[in-house]
C-alpha positions as semicolon CSV with decimal commas, in nm:
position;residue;x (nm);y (nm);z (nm)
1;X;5,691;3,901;-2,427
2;X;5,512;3,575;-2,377
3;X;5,284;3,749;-2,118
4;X;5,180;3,990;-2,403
5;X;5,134;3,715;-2,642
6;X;4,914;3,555;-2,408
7;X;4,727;3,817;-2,330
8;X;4,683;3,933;-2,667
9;X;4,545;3,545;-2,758
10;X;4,294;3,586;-2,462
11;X;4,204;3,902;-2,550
12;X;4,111;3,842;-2,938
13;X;3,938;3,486;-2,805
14;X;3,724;3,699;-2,580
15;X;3,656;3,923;-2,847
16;X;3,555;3,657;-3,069
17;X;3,385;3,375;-2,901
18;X;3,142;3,644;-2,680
19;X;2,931;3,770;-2,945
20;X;2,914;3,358;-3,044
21;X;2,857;3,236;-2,679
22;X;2,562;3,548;-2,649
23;X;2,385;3,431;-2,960
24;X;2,404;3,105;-2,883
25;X;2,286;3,157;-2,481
26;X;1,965;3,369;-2,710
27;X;1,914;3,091;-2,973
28;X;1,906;2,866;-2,644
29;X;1,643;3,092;-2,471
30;X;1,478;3,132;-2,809
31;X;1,421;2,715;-2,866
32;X;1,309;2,641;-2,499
33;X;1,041;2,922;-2,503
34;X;0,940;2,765;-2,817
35;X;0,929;2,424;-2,689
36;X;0,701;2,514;-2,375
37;X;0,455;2,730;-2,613
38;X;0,416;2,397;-2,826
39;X;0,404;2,164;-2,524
40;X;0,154;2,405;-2,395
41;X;-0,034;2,411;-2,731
42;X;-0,024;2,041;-2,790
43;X;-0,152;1,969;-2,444
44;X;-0,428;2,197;-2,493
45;X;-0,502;2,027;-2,848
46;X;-0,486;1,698;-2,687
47;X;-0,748;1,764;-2,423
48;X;-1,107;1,885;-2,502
49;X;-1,257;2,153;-2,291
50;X;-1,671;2,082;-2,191
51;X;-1,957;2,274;-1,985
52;X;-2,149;2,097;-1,745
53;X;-2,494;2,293;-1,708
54;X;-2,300;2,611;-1,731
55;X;-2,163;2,581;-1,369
56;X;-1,835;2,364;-1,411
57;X;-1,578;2,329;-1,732
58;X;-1,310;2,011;-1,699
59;X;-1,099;1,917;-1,980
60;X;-1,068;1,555;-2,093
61;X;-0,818;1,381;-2,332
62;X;-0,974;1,465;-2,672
63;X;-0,947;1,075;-2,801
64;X;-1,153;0,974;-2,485
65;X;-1,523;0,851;-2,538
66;X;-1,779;1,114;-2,395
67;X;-2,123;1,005;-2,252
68;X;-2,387;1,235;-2,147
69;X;-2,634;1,102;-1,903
70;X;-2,849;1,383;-1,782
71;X;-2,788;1,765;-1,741
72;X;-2,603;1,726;-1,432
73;X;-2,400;1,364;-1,474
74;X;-2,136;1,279;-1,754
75;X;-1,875;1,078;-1,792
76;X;-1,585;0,979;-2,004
77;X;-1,412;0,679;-2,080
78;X;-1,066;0,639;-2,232
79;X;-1,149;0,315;-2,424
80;X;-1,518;0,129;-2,472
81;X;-1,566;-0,113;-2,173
82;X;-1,509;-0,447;-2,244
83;X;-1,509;-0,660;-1,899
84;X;-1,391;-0,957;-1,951
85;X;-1,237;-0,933;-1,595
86;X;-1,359;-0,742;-1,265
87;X;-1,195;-0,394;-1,396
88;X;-0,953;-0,452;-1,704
89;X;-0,578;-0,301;-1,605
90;X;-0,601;-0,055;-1,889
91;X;-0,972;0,052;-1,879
92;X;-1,046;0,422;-1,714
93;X;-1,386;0,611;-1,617
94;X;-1,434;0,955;-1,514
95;X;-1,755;1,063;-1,369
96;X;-1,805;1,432;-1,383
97;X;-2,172;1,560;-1,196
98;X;-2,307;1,830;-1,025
99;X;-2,476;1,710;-0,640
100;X;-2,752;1,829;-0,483
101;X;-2,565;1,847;-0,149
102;X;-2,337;2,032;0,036
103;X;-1,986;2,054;0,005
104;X;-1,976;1,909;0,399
105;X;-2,272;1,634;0,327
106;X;-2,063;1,503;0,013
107;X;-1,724;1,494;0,223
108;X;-1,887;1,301;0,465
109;X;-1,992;1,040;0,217
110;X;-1,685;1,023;0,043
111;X;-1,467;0,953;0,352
112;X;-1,685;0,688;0,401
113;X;-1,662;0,322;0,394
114;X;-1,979;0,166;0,174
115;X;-2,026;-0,085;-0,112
116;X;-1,789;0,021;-0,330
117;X;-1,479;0,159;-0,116
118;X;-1,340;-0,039;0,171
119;X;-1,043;0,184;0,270
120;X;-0,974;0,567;0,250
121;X;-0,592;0,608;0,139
122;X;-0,598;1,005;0,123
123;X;-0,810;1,325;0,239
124;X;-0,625;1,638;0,144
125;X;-0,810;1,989;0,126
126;X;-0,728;2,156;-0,209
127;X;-0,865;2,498;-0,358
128;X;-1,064;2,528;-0,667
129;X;-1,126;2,924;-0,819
130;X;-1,061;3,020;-0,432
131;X;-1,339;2,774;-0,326
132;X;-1,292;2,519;-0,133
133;X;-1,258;2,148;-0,214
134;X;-1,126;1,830;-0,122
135;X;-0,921;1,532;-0,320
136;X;-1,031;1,159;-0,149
137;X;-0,764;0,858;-0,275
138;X;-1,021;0,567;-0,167
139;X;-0,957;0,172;-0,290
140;X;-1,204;-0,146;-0,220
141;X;-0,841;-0,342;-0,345
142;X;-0,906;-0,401;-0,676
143;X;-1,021;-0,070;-0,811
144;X;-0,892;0,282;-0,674
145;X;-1,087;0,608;-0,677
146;X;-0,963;0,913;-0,733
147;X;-1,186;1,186;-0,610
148;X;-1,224;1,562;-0,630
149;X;-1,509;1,769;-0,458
150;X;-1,592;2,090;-0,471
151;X;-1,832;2,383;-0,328
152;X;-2,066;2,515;-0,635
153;X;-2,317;2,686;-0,359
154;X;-2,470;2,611;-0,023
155;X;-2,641;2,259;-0,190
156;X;-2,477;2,208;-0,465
157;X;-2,157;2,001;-0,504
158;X;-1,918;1,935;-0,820
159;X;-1,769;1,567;-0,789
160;X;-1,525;1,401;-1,020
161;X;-1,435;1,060;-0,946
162;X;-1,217;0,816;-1,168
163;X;-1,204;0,476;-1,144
164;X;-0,934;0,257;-1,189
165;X;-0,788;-0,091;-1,199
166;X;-0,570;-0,007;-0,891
167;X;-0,236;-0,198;-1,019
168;X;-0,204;0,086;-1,337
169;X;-0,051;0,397;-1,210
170;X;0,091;0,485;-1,526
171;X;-0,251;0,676;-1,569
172;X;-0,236;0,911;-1,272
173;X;-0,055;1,183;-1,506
174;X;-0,325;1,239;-1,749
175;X;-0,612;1,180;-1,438
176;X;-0,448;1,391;-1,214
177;X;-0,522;1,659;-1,508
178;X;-0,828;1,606;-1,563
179;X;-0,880;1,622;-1,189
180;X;-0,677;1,969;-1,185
181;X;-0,857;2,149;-1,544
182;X;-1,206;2,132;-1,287
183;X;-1,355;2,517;-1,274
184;X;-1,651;2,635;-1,084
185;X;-1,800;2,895;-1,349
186;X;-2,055;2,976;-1,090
C-alpha cells in the first residue's frame, strides 16, 4: 500500500512539475537568445562602421575621436591627446591606411627593429575575407603596438596599428575588435 502511495505521489509530481520545468527550460532559452541579440545590438550601436577609399571598412568605438588625414590614412583616438608624460596610461591611437606596398614588403618592415619599436613580441599569420594577413605585437618598452596587415592587391597593403602605453592591458578587448571588424571590400 505504501508502494502505491508512493508511486501515485511521484506520478502526480511528474505530471505536474513537467509542463512547469518545460516552460521554464523555454522561458530560459527564450531570455538568453534575447540577451545575445541585445549584446549583439548594443555592440554594434557602440561601434561605428567607416570606408576607407572604398577598399577597407573597420569599426571603431562610436565615442572615439575620428581624424581624417588624406584618402588613404585615418586615425582614431579614444580621448584628445594631452601629453603631459611620454604616452599617458589611458590615452589610445589607431592608425587605419591603405600602403602602397606589398603585403611581403610591409611584413618585412613591420618585423623590423627601427625608431620606434625595439623588440618584436608576436608574428602570427591570420586571415582576413580569405586573404591573407598578419598580426605583429611589437614594444620599444614604454609603448606597445598592436599591428594588423593585410593583402588589398599585388601593391597595396591595409595596416592598422594601435598604440599604447604598454602597462594598460585593460584596452586589448575593445582593440583587439577593432583589429578583428578590418574587411578588404576589394
Amino acid at each position: 500500500m505504501k508502494l502505491q502511495k508512493l508511486t501515485n505521489i511521484i506520478l502526480i509530481s511528474t505530471l505536474v512539475l513537467t509542463p512547469i520545468v518545460y516552460q521554464t527550460i523555454n522561458i530560459s532559452k527564450t531570455i538568453a537568445a534575447n540577451n545575445i541579440n541585445n549584446t549583439k545590438q548594443n555592440i554594434r550601436s557602440q561601434f561605428k562602421t567607416y570606408t576607407l577609399n572604398r577598399t577597407i571598412s573597420i569599426s571603431y568605438p562610436s565615442k572615439w575621436l575620428f581624424f581624417k588625414a588624406d584618402d588613404n590614412y585615418v586615425y582614431v583616438t579614444n580621448k584628445q591627446p594631452k601629453f603631459t608624460e611620454f604616452w599617458p596610461y589611458g590615452f589610445i591611437k589607431t592608425d587605419i591606411a591603405i600602403e602602397p606596398a606589398s603585403l611581403k614588403d610591409r611584413l618585412k618592415y613591420y618585423t623590423s627593429t627601427n625608431e620606434l619599436v625595439t623588440g618584436i613580441l608576436k608574428v602570427e599569420n591570420i586571415r582576413i575575407n580569405n586573404r591573407d594577413g598578419y598580426r605583429i605585437l611589437s614594444t620599444n618598452g614604454e609603448i606597445n603596438i598592436i599591428s594588423t596587415i593585410g593583402y588589398v592587391s599585388a601593391n597595396r597593403t591595409v595596416s592598422i596599428n594601435t598604440f599604447h602605453n604598454a602597462k594598460n592591458t585593460k584596452i586589448l578587448p575593445t582593440v583587439y575588435k577593432i583589429h578583428n571588424s578590418l574587411k578588404v571590400l576589394k
